[in-house]
LOSE-620605 format. One record per residue (C-alpha): chain; residue number from 1; residue in three letters; x, y, z. Coordinates in pm, 1 decimal. Example, Ala and Ser with C-alpha at 12.3 -4.5 7.8 and 13.67 -1.06 7.14 Angstrom:
2
   ch     i    aa       east      north         up
    A     1   Ala     1230.0     -450.0      780.0
    A     2   Ser     1367.0     -106.0      714.0
//
This chain:
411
   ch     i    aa       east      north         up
    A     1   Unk     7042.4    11125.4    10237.7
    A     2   Unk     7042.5    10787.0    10270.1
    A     3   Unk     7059.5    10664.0     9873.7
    A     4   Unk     7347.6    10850.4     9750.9
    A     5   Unk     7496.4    10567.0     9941.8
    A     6   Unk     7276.0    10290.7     9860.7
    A     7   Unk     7186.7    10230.9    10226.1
    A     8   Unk     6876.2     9996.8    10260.9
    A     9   Unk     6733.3     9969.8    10634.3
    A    10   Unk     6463.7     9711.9    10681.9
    A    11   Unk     6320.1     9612.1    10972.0
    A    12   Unk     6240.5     9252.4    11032.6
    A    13   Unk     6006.5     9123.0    11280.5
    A    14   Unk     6161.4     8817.5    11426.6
    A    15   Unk     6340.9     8640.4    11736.8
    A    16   Unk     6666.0     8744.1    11739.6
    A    17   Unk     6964.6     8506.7    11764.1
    A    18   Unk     7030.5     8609.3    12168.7
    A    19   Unk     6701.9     8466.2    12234.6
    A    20   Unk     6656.0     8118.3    11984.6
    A    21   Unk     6671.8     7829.4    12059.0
    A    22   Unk     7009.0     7728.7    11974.9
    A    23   Unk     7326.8     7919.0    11885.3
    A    24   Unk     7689.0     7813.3    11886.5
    A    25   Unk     8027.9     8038.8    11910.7
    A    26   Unk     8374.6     7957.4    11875.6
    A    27   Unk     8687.8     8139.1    11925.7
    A    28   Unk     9022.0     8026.2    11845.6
    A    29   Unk     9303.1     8152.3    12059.2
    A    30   Unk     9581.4     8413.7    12017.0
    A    31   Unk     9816.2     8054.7    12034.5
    A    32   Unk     9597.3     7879.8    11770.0
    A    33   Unk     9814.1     7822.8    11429.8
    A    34   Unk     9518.1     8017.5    11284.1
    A    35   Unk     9504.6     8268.8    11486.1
    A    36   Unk     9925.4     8306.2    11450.9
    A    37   Unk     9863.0     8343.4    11084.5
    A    38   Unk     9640.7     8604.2    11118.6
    A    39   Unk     9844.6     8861.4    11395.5
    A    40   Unk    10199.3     8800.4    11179.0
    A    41   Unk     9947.4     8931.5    10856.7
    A    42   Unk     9825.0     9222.7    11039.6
    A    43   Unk    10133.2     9268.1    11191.3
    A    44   Unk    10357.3     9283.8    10915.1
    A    45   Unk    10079.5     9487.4    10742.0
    A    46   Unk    10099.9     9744.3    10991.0
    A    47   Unk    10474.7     9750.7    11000.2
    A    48   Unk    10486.3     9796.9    10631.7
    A    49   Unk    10204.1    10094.8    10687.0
    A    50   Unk    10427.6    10248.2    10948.9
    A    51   Unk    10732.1    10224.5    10689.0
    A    52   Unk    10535.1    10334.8    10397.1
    A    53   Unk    10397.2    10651.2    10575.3
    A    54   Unk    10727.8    10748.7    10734.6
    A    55   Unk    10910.6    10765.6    10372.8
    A    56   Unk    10593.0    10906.8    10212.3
    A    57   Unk    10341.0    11042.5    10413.9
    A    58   Unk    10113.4    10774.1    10311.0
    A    59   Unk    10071.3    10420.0    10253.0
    A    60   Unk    10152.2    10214.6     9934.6
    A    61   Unk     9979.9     9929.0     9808.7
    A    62   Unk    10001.3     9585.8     9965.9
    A    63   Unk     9868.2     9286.4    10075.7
    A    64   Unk    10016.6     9031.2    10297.2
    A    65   Unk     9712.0     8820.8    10399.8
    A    66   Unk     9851.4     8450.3    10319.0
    A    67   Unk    10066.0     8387.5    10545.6
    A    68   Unk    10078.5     8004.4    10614.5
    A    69   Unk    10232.3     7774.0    10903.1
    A    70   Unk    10341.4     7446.9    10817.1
    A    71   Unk    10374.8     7265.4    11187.6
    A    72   Unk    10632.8     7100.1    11340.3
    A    73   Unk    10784.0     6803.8    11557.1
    A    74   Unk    10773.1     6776.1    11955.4
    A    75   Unk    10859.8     6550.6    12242.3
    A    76   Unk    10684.3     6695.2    12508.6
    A    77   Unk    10676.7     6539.9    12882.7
    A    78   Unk    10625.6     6593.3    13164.9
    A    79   Unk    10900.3     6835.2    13359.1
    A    80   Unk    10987.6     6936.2    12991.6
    A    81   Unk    11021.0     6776.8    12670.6
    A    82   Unk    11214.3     6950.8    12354.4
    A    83   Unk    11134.7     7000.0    11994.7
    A    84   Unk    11226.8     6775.7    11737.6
    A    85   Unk    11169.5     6958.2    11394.2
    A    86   Unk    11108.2     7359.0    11380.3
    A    87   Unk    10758.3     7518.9    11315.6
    A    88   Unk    10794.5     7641.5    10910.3
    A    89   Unk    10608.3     7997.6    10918.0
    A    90   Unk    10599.8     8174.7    10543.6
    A    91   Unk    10488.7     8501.5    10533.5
    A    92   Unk    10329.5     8569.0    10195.2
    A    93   Unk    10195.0     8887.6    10006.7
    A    94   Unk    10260.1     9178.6     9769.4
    A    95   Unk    10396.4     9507.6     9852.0
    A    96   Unk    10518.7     9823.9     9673.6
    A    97   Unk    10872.3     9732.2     9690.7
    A    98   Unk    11004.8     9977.9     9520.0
    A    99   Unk    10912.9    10347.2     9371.0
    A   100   Unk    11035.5    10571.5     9120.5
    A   101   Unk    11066.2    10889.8     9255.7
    A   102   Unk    11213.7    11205.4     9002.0
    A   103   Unk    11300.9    10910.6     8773.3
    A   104   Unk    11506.8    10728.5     9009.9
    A   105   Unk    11415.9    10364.6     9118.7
    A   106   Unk    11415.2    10344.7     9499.3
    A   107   Unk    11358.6     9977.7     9635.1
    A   108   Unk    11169.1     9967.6    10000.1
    A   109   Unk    11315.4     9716.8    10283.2
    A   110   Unk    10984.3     9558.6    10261.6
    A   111   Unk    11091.1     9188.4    10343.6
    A   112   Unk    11341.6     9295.6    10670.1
    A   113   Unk    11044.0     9510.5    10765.8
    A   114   Unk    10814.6     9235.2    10765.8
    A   115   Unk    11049.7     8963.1    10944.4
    A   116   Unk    11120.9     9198.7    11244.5
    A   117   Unk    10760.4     9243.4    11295.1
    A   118   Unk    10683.3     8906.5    11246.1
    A   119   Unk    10959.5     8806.5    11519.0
    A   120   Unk    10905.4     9068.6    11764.1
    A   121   Unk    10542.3     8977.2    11800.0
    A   122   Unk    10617.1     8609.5    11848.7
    A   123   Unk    10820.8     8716.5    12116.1
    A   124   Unk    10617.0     8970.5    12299.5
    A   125   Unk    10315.7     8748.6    12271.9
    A   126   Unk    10454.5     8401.2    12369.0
    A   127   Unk    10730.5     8370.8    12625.5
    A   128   Unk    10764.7     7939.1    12537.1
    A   129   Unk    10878.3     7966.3    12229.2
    A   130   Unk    11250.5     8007.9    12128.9
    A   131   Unk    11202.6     8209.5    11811.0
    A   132   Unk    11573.2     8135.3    11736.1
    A   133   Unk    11556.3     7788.5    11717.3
    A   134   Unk    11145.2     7679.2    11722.0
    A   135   Unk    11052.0     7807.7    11429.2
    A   136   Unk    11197.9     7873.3    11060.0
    A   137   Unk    11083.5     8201.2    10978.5
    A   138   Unk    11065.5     8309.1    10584.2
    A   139   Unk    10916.4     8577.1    10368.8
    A   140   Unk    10781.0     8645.6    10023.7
    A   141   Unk    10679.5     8932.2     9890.5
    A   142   Unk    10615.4     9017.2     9555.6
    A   143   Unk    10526.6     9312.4     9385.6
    A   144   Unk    10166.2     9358.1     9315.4
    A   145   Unk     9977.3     9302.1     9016.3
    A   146   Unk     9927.1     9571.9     8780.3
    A   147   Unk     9562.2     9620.5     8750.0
    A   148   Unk     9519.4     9633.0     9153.2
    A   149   Unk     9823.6     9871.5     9220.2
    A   150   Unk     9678.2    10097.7     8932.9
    A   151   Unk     9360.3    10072.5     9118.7
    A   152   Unk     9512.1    10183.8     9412.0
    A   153   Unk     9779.7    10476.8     9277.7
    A   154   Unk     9473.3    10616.9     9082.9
    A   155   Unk     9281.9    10686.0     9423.0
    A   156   Unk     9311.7    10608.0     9770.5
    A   157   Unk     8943.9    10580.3     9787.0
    A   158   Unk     8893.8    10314.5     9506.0
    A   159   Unk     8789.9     9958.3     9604.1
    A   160   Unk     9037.0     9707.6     9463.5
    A   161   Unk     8820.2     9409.4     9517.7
    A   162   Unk     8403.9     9339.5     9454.4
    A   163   Unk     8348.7     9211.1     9777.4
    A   164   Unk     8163.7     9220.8    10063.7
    A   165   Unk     8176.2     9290.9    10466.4
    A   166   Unk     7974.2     9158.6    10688.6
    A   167   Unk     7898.0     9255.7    11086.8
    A   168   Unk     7627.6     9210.8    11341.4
    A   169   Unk     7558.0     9399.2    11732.3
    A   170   Unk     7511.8     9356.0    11984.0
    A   171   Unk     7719.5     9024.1    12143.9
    A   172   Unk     7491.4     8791.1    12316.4
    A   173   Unk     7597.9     8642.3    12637.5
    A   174   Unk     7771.8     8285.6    12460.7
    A   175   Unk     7955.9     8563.1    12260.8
    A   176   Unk     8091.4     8758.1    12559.2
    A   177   Unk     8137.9     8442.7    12756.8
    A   178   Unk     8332.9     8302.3    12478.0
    A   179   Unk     8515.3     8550.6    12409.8
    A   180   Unk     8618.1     8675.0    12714.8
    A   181   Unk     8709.3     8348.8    12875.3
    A   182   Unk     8991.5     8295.6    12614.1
    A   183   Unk     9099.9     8656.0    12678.2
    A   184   Unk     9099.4     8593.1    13091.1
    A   185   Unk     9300.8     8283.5    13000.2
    A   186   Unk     9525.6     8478.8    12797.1
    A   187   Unk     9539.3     8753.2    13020.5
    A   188   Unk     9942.1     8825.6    13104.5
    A   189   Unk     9792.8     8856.8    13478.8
    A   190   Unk     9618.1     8504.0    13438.0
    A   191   Unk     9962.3     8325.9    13338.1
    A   192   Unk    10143.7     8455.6    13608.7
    A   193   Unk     9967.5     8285.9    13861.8
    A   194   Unk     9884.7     7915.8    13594.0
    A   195   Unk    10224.7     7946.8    13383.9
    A   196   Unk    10083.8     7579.9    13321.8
    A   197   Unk     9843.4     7704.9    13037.3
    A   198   Unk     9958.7     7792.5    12728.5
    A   199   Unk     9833.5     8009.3    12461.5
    A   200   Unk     9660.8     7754.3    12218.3
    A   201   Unk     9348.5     7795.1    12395.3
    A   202   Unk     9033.7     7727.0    12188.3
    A   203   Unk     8679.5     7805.7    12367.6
    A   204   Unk     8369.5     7680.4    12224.1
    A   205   Unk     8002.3     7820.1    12368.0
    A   206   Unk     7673.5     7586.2    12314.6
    A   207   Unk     7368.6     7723.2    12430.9
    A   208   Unk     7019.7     7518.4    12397.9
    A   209   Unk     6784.1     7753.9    12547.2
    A   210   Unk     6930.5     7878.5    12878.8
    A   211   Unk     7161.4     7574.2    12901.8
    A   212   Unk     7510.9     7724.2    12814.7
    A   213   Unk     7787.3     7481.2    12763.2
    A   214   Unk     8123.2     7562.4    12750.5
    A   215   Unk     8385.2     7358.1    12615.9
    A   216   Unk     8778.7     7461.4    12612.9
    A   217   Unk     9086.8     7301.2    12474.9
    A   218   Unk     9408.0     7410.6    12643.8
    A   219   Unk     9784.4     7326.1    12536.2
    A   220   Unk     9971.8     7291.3    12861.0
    A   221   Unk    10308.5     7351.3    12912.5
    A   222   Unk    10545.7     7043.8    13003.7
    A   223   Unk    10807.0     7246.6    13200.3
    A   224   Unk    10601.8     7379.2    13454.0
    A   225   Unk    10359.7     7035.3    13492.9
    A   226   Unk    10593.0     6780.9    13661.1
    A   227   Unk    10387.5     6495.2    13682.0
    A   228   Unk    10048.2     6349.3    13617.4
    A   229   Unk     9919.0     6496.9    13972.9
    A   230   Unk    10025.8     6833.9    13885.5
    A   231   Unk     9838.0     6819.9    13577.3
    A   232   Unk     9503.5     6702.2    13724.6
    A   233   Unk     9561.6     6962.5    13962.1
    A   234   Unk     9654.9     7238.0    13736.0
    A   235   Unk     9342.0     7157.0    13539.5
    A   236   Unk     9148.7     7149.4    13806.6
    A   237   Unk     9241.6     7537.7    13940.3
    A   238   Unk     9199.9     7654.2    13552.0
    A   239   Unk     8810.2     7527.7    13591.2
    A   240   Unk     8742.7     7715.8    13887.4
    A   241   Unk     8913.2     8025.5    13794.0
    A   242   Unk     8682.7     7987.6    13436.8
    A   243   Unk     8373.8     7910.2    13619.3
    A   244   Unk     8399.1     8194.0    13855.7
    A   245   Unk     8471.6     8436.7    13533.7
    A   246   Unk     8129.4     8290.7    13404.1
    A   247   Unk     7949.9     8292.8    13667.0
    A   248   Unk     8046.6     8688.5    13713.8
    A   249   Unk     7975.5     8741.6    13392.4
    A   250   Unk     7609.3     8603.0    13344.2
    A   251   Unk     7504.4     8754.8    13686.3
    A   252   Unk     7622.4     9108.6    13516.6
    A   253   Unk     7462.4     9026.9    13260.7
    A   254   Unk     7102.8     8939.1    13440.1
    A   255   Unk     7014.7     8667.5    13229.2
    A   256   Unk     6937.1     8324.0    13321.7
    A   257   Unk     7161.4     8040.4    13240.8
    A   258   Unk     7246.1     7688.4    13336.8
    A   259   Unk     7612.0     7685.3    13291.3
    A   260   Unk     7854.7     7407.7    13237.6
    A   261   Unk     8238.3     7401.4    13187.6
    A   262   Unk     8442.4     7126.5    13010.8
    A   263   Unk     8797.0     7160.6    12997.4
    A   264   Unk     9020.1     6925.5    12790.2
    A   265   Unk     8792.7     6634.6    12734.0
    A   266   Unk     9060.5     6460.2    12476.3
    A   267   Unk     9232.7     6370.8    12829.7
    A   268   Unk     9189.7     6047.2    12906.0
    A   269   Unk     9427.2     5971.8    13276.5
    A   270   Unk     9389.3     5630.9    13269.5
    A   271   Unk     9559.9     5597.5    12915.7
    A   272   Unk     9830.4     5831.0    12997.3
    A   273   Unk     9650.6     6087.9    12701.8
    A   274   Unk     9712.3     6427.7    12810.4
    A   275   Unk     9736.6     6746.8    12617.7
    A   276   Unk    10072.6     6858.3    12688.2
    A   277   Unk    10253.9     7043.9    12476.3
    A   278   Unk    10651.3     7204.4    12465.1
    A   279   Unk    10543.0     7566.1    12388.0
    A   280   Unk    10203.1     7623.4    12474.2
    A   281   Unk    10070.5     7583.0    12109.8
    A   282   Unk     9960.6     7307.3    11876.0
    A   283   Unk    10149.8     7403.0    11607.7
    A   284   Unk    10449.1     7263.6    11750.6
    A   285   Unk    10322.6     6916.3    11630.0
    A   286   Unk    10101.7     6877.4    11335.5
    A   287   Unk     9866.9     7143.8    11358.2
    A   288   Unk     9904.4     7338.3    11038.6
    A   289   Unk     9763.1     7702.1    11026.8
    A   290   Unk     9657.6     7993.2    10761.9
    A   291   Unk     9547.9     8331.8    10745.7
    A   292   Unk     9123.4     8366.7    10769.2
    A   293   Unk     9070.4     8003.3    10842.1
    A   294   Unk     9000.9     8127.5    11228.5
    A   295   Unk     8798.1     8393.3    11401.8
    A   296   Unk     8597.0     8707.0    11195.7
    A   297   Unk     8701.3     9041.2    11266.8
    A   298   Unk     8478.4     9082.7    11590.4
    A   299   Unk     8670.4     8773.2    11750.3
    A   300   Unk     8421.6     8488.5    11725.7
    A   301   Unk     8304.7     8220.5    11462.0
    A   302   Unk     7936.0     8207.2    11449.5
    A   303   Unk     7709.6     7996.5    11274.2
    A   304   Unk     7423.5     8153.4    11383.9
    A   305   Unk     7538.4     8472.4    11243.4
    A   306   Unk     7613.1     8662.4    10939.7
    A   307   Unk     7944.2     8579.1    10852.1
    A   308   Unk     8182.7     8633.6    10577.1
    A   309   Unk     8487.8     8395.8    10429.2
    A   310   Unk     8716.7     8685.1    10362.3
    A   311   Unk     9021.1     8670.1    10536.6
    A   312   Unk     9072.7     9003.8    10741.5
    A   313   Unk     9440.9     9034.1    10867.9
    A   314   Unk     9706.5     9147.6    10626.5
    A   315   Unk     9460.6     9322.7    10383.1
    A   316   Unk     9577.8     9651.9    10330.9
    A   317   Unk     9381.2     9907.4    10507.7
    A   318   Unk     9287.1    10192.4    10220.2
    A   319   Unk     9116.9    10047.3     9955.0
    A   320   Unk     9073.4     9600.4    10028.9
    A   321   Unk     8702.8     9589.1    10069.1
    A   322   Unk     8754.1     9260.9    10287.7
    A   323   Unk     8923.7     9421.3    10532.5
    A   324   Unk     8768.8     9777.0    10495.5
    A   325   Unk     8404.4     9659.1    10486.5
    A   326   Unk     8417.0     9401.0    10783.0
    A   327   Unk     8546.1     9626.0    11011.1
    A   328   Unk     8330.1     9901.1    10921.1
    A   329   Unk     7986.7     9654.5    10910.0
    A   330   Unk     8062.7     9566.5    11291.5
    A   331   Unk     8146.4     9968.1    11360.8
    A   332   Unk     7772.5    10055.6    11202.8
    A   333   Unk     7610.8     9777.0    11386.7
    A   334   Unk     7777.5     9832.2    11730.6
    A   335   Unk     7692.1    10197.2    11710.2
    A   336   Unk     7298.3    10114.9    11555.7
    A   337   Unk     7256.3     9897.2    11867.4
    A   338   Unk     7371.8    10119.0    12123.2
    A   339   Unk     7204.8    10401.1    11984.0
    A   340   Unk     6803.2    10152.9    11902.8
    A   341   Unk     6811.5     9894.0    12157.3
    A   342   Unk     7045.7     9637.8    12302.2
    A   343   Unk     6747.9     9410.8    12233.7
    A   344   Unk     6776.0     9453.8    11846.6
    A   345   Unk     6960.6     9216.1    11655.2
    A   346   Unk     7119.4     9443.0    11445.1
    A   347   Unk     7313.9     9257.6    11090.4
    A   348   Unk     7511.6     9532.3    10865.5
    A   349   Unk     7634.0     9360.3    10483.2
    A   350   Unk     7797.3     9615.2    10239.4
    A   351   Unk     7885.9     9522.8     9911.7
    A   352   Unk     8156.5     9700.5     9695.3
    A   353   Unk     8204.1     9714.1     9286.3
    A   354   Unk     8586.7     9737.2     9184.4
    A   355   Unk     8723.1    10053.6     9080.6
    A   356   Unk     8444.1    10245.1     9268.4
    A   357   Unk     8488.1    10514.9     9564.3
    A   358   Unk     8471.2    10291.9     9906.3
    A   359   Unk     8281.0    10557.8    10048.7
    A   360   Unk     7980.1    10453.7     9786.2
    A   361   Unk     7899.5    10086.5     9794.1
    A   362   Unk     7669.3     9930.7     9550.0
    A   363   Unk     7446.4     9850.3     9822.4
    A   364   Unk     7501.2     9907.4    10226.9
    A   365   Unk     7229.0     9667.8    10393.8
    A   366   Unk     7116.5     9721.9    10752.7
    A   367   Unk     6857.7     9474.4    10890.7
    A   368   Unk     6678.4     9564.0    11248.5
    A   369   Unk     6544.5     9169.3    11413.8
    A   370   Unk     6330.7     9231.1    11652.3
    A   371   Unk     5949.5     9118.2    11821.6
    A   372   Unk     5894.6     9495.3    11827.4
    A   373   Unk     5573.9     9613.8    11623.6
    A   374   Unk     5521.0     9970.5    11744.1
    A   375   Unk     5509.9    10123.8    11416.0
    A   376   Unk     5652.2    10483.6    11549.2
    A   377   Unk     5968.2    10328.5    11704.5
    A   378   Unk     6079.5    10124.3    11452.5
    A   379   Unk     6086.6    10402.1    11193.8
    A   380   Unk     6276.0    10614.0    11434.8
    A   381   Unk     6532.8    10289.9    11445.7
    A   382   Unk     6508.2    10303.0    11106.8
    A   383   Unk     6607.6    10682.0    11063.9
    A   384   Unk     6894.9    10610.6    11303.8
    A   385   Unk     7025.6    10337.8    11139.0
    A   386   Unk     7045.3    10571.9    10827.4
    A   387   Unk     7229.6    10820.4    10976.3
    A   388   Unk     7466.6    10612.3    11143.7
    A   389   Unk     7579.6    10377.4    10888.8
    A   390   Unk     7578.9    10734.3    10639.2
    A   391   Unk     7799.7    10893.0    10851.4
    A   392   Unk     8084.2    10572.2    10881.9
    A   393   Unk     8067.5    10585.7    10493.6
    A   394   Unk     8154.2    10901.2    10486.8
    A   395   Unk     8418.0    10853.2    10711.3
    A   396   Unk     8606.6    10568.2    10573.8
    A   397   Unk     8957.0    10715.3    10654.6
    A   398   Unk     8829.7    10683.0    11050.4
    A   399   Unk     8813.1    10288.1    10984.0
    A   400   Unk     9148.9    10317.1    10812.6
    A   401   Unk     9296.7    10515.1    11111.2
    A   402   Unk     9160.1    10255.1    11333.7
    A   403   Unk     9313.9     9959.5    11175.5
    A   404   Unk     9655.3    10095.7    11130.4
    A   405   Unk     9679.6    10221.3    11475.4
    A   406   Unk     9554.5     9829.5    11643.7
    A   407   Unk     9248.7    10015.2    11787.0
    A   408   Unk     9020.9     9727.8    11632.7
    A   409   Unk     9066.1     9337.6    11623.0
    A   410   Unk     9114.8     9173.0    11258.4
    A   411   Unk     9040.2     8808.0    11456.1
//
C-alpha cells in the first residue's frame, strides 16, 4: 500500500532528542518583526483564498510569502515616548489578478484585499500601535509567472515547486515550555493584568541534561512603566507569573528538571539600559523583519531537530510544496506518535518533483528513534506509521482545508 506513495518507514535505534544531552529551542513572538512578516503573509493569503473562492468556488494561484519590514525610529521613555519615523511594511507576492471569463478580462481587487487584511490584523493583534500613523503600509503584487500558474490551472493537485517538508512529534518539555510561555505572555488575559509587556517577546529554552534554562526578551511598553521602580517591579511580577507557568508545566509533565528563568538580561539599572519600547515591538527601532526568517510551522526553531529553510506563511495552500508538505510532515508525525509511543521520536521529510500529483511524492520518509529493540513492536510501529502517513497523502485537500480555515500555525 505503502509504495504507490513512496513511503519509506525505518526504524532507528537511538536516544531520542527529549532525552540527549543537550537541545536548544527558540521561539520568536507574535510581536517579533519576523514573526509580523509571517501572519500579514498568511493573512493576506487567506484573505485572497476567501476572495478567490467566493467569486469562483475555488482558489487561484498565488503567492504572497515575501513580505518584508523595514524598521523604524522611536523615542521611547518612561511615562511614554513617541515615534520618530514610521515602521515601512511591503507586502510582496503574485496573485491571479485578473481572469478571462467567456472572453472577457475581469481584474480581481487583489491589492485592497490584501491591505485590509494586512491592517485589520495589526489592529486586532496589537492594541500599541497606531496603524494610521506607525507604520507605512504598501503592497505589490504581481501576476504570476507563466510556467507556475500553468502548473497550477492544469491541476489543483500538481506541485509547483521540487521541494521538501519537514516535521517531527512529539514536543519535548523545552518545546512546550517554550512555546507556551510566549503564548501565556501573549495571552489577551495575561496583558490585562501586565499591560507593561508588549508583544515582541522572544523565549529561548537551554536544556543540559535536566538543567532547563530559560531565557526571555520582552519589549516593554513606556506608557504604562512610569519610572525606573515600576520597571524593576513590573519585571519582577512577569518572572513569577513565568516561573509559576513552568513550574506547572514540568510537574504535569512528570519529568525532572532544574529550572531557571532569565528575563531581559540586556538590562543593565545602573547604566540607565532598559528595554523599553513605544509599541511593544522592536521593529519600531531598527529591527528589520522578513517572511521565514522566524519560527517553522510547528512554532519553534530547533537545532536539534529536523528543520527546513522554506518559508511557510503566504505560500498558497493547493499546490506550494513548502507550505503543503511542512504542515502535512508535522500532521503525520503528531498522529504516528500518538498512535506508537509518546516515547518515539518520530521525524516525517517528504520530498516533491514539480509538475507531479502532491498526493504522490518522490519519496515520503518516516524515521521511528527509539532504545526500543522488541522486534514485534517496532514492526507494528512500523505498519502504523504506513498507514498513517498513506492516509494524509491521500487526503491532501484536509491539509488544504486546514490552512485556509487558521486551524494550523504557519510560525
Amino acid at each position: 500500500m505503502a509504495m504507490d506513495k513512496n513511503i519509506y518507514v525505518e526504524n532507528i535505534h537511538d536516544i531520542p532528542t527529549p532525552r540527549g544531552k543537550i537541545e536548544l529551542v527558540e521561539r520568536k513572538g507574535i510581536g517579533h518583526p519576523d514573526s509580523v512578516a509571517d501572519a500579514l503573509a498568511e493573512t493576506v493569503s487567506r484573505a485572497l483564498c476567501k476572495m478567490y473562492m467566493k467569486e469562483y468556488g475555488h482558489v487561484l494561484h498565488h503567492n504572497t510569502d515575501e513580505t518584508q519590514i523595514a524598521a523604524g525610529m522611536a523615542a521611547p521613555k518612561f511615562g511614554g515616548g513617541c515615534i520618530i519615523d514610521p515602521t515601512y511594511i511591503l507586502l510582496v507576492g503574485r496573485a491571479t489578478t485578473n481572469v478571462t471569463v467567456e472572453n472577457q478580462l475581469k481584474e480581481l481587487p487583489c491589492t485592497p484585499v490584501a491591505l485590509k487584511a494586512a491592517r485589520e490584523y495589526l489592529r486586532q493583534t496589537f492594541p500599541n500601535l497606531d496603524v494610521d500613523s506607525d507604520i507605512i503600509l504598501d503592497a505589490k503584487l504581481g501576476m504570476g509567472s507563466d510556467d507556475l500558474t500553468g502548473v497550477y490551472k492544469t491541476s489543483g493537485v500538481l506541485a509547483n515547486d521540487t521541494s521538501f517538508g519537514v516535521g517531527y512529534a512529539p514536543y519535548s518539555i523545552t518545546d512546550t515550555l517554550v512555546l507556551k510561555t510566549e503564548e501565556m505572555i501573549n495571552s489577551p488575559a495575561f496583558k490585562k493584568i501586565l499591560p507593561e509587556t508588549g508583544q515582541d517577546v522572544k523565549v529561548m529554552g537551554s536544556r543540559v541534561d535536566n538543567k532547563l534554562t530559560m531565557t526571555i526578551a520582552c519589549a516593554m511598553v513606556d506608557k504604562y512603566v512610569p519610572d525606573k521602580g515600576h520597571y524593576a517591579s513590573a519585571i519582577e511580577d512577569l518572572y513569577n507569573r513565568v516561573q509559576q507557568n513552568a513550574l506547572d508545566i514540568i510537574d504535569k509533565s512528570g519529568e525532572d528538571i532544574d529550572f531557571k528563568l532569565e528575563i531581559n538580561t540586556g538590562d543593565n539599572y545602573d547604566n540607565n539600559v532598559y528595554y523599553l519600547t513605544v509599541t511593544g515591538l522592536s521593529q519600531e527601532m531598527g529591527d528589520d523583519g522578513s517572511v521565514g526568517r522566524g519560527n517553522r510551522c510547528n512554532g519553534l526553531i530547533t537545532p536539534y531537530r529536523p528543520m527546513s529553510m522554506e518559508a511557510t506563511s503566504g505560500k498558497n495552500p493547493i499546490t506550494h510544496i513548502g507550505k503543503i508538505y511542512n504542515v502535512m510532515s508535522k500532521l503525520i508525525a503528531d498522529d504516528i506518535a500518538e498512535k506508537v509511543s509518546r516515547d518515539v521520536e518520530v521525524k516525517v521529510r517528504i520530498l516533491s518533483q514539480i509538475g507531479k500529483p502532491v498526493s504522490q511524492p518522490l519519496n515520503c520518509s518516516v524515521q521511528l528513534v527509539s532504545e526500543e529493540v522488541n522486534e514485534g513492536k517496532l514492526n507494528q510501529w512500523k505498519a502504523e506509521a504506513e498507514s498513517i502517513a498513506y492516509d494524509w497523502l491521500d487526503n491532501v485537500d484536509k491539509v488544504t482545508e486546514l490552512i485556509i480555515n487558521g486551524k494550523v500555525r504557519t510560525f
